[in-house]
C-alpha positions in Angstrom: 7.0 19.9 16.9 6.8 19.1 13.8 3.9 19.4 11.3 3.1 15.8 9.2 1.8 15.9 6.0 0.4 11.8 5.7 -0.8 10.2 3.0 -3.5 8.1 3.1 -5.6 5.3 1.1 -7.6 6.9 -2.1 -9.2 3.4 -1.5 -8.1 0.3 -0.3 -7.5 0.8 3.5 -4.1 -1.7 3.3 -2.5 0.8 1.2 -1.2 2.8 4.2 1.7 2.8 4.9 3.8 2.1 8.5 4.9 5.2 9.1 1.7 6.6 8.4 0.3 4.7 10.9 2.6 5.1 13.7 2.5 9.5 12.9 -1.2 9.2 13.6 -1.0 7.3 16.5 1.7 9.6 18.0 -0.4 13.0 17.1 -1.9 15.1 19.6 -4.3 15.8 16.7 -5.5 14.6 12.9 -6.9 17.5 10.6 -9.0 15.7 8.3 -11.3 17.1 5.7 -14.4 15.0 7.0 -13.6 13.2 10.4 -16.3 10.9 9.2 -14.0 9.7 6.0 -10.5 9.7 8.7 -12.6 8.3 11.6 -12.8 5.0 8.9 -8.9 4.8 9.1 -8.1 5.6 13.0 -11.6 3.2 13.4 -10.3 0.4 11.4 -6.3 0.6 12.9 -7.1 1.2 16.6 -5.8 4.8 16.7 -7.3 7.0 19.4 -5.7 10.2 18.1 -8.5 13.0 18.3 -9.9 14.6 15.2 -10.8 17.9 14.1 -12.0 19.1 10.5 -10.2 21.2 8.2 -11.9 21.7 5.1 -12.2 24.3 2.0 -14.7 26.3 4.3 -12.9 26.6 7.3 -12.3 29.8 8.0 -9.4 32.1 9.6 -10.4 31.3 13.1 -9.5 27.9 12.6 -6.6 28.4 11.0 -5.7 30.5 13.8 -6.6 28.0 16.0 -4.3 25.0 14.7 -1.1 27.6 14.5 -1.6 28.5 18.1 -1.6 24.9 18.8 1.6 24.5 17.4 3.2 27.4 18.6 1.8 25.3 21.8 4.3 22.2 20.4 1.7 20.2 19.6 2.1 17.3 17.1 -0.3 17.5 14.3 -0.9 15.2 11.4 -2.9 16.4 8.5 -5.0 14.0 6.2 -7.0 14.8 2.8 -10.2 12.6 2.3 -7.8 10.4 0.1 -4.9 10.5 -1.0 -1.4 12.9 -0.4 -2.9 16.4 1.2 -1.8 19.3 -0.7 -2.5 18.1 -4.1 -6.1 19.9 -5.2 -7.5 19.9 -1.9 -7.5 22.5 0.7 -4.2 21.3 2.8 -1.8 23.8 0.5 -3.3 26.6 2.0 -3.4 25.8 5.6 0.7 25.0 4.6 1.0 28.2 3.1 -0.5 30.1 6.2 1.8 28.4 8.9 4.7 28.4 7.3 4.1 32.1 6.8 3.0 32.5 11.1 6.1 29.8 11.6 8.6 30.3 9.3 11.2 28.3 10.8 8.8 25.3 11.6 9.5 21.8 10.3 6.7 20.2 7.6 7.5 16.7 7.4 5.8 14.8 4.1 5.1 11.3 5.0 4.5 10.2 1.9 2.1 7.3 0.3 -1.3 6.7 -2.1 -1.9 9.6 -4.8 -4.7 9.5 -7.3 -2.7 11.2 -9.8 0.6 8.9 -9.7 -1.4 5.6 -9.3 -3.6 6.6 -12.5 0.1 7.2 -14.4 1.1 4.3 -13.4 -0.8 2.2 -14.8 -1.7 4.8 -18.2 0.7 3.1 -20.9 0.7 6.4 -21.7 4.3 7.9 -21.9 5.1 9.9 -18.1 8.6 11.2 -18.0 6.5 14.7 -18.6 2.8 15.4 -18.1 0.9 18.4 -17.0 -1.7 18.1 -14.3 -4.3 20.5 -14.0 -6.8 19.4 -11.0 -10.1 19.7 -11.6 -11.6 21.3 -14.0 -13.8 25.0 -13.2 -17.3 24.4 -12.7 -18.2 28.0 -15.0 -16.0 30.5 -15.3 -12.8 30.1 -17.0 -13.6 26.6 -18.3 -12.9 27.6 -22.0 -9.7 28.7 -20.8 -8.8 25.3 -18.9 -10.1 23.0 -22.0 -7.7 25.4 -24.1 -4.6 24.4 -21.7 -5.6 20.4 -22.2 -5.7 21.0 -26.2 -2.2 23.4 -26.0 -0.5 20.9 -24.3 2.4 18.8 -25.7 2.3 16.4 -23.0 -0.3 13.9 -21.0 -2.5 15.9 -19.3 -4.2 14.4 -16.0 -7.3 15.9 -14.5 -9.5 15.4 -11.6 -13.4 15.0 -12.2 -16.3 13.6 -10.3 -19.3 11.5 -11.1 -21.8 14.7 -11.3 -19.6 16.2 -14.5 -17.6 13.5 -16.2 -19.9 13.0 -19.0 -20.1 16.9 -19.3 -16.2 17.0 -20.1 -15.7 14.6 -21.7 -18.5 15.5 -24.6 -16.1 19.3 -24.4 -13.3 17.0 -24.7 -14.7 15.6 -27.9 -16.2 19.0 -29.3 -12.5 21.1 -28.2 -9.9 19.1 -28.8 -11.0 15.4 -30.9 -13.0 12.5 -31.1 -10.1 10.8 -31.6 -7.9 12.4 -28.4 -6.7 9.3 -26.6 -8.1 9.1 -22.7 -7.5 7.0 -20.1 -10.1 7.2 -17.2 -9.3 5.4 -13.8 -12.6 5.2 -11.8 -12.6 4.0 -8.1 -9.0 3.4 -7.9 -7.7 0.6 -5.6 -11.4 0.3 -4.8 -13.7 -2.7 -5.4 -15.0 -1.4 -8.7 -12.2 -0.1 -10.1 -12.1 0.0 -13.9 -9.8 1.6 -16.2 -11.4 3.0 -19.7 -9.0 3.4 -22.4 -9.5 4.7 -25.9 -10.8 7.2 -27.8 -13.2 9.9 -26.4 -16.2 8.9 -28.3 -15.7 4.9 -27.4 -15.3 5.7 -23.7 -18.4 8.0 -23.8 -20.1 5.8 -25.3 -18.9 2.7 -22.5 -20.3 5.4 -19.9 -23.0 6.6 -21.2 -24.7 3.0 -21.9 -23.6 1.7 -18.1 -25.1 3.3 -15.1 -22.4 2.1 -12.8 -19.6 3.8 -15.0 -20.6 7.0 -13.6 -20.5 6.7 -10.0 -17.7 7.1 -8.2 -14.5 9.3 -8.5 -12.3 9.5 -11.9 -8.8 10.7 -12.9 -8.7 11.4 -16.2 -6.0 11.1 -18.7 -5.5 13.3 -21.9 -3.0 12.1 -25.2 -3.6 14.8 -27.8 -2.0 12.7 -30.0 -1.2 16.0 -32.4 
């Protein structure tokens, strides 16, 4: 039996897809991050599929544990909190782990919403190449990271949340320029979304001077313009 890689909202719970819906439904099982944040989904479309957390702290026991079950041929569906598993959260390594247990095994992608390309999309920035770099490091190896944005020729998109993006983008302005052109997407698909777009000192200061600018999630956007 297969294992099903399914993409799911970043936000707006209509933005899944059919054949999302009908892989969770036939699962014996949904790995999710937080069952809470999946238990939203199979709540709000009827599915009774049972759900078990896989996160960044689970640990080899339950990795174990889910390749046994499918050496056992059971059909399991892994979810991220939002968006396409895999992509800077912890899904790559449970891949990496049962493909190397069950080499011949089939991964099936059933692809949808991703932060990253839904943030591109709408950038006006130009996307045949960019370089995405997750989120940044809380400590160590953060000069190194903000030296990879400024060294880059192309777009660079990053990951941040609410706690830190005022923190990076002041080492945005201080590393690379004032000037560097951003585009921030906040809450994507959500009901406050909101798209900043200029330089970093104009969107800092949008930010800084509303409250409600720095809640939620952001995927940020980096033009050198050098």
């Amino acid at each position: 039996m297969p294992l099903s890689i399914v993409a799911t909202p970043i936000g707006n719970l209509e933005d899944i897809t059919l054949r999302a819906l009908r892989t969770l439904k036939e699962a014996d099982l949904i790995l999710s991050e937080d069952t809470r944040v999946a238990g939203k989904i199979t709540s709000h479309y009827e599915i009774k599929t049972p759900l078990l957390s896989y996160h960044h702290h689970s640990g080899v026991s339950k990795i174990n544990h889910i390749i046994e079950l499918l050496k056992e041929n059971k059909k399991i569906a892994l979810v991220s909190d939002a968006g396409t598993p895999g992509i800077s959260d912890p899904g790559g390594e449970l891949i990496h782990q049962v493909l190397q247990a069950i080499p011949d095994i089939q991964i099936e992608a059933i692809p949808g919403p991703s932060a990253l390309a839904t943030a591109l999309s709408i950038s006006g920035m130009p996307t045949d190449k960019f370089l995405f770099l997750g989120f940044p490091p809380h400590k160590k190896g953060r000069q190194t990271f903000l030296g990879k944005i400024k060294a880059s020729e192309y777009p660079v998109v990053v990951y941040e949340s609410k706690h830190r993006i005022i923190k990076f983008l002041e080492e945005l302005k201080v590393t690379i320029s004032p000037e560097a052109e951003l585009m921030l997407g906040r809450e994507l698909t959500k009901m406050h979304e909101t798209a900043y777009r200029g330089s970093v000192d104009k969107i800092l200061e949008e930010i800084k001077a509303d409250a409600n600018a720095q809640k939620g999630e952001f995927v940020v956007i980096i033009k050198n313009n050098q």
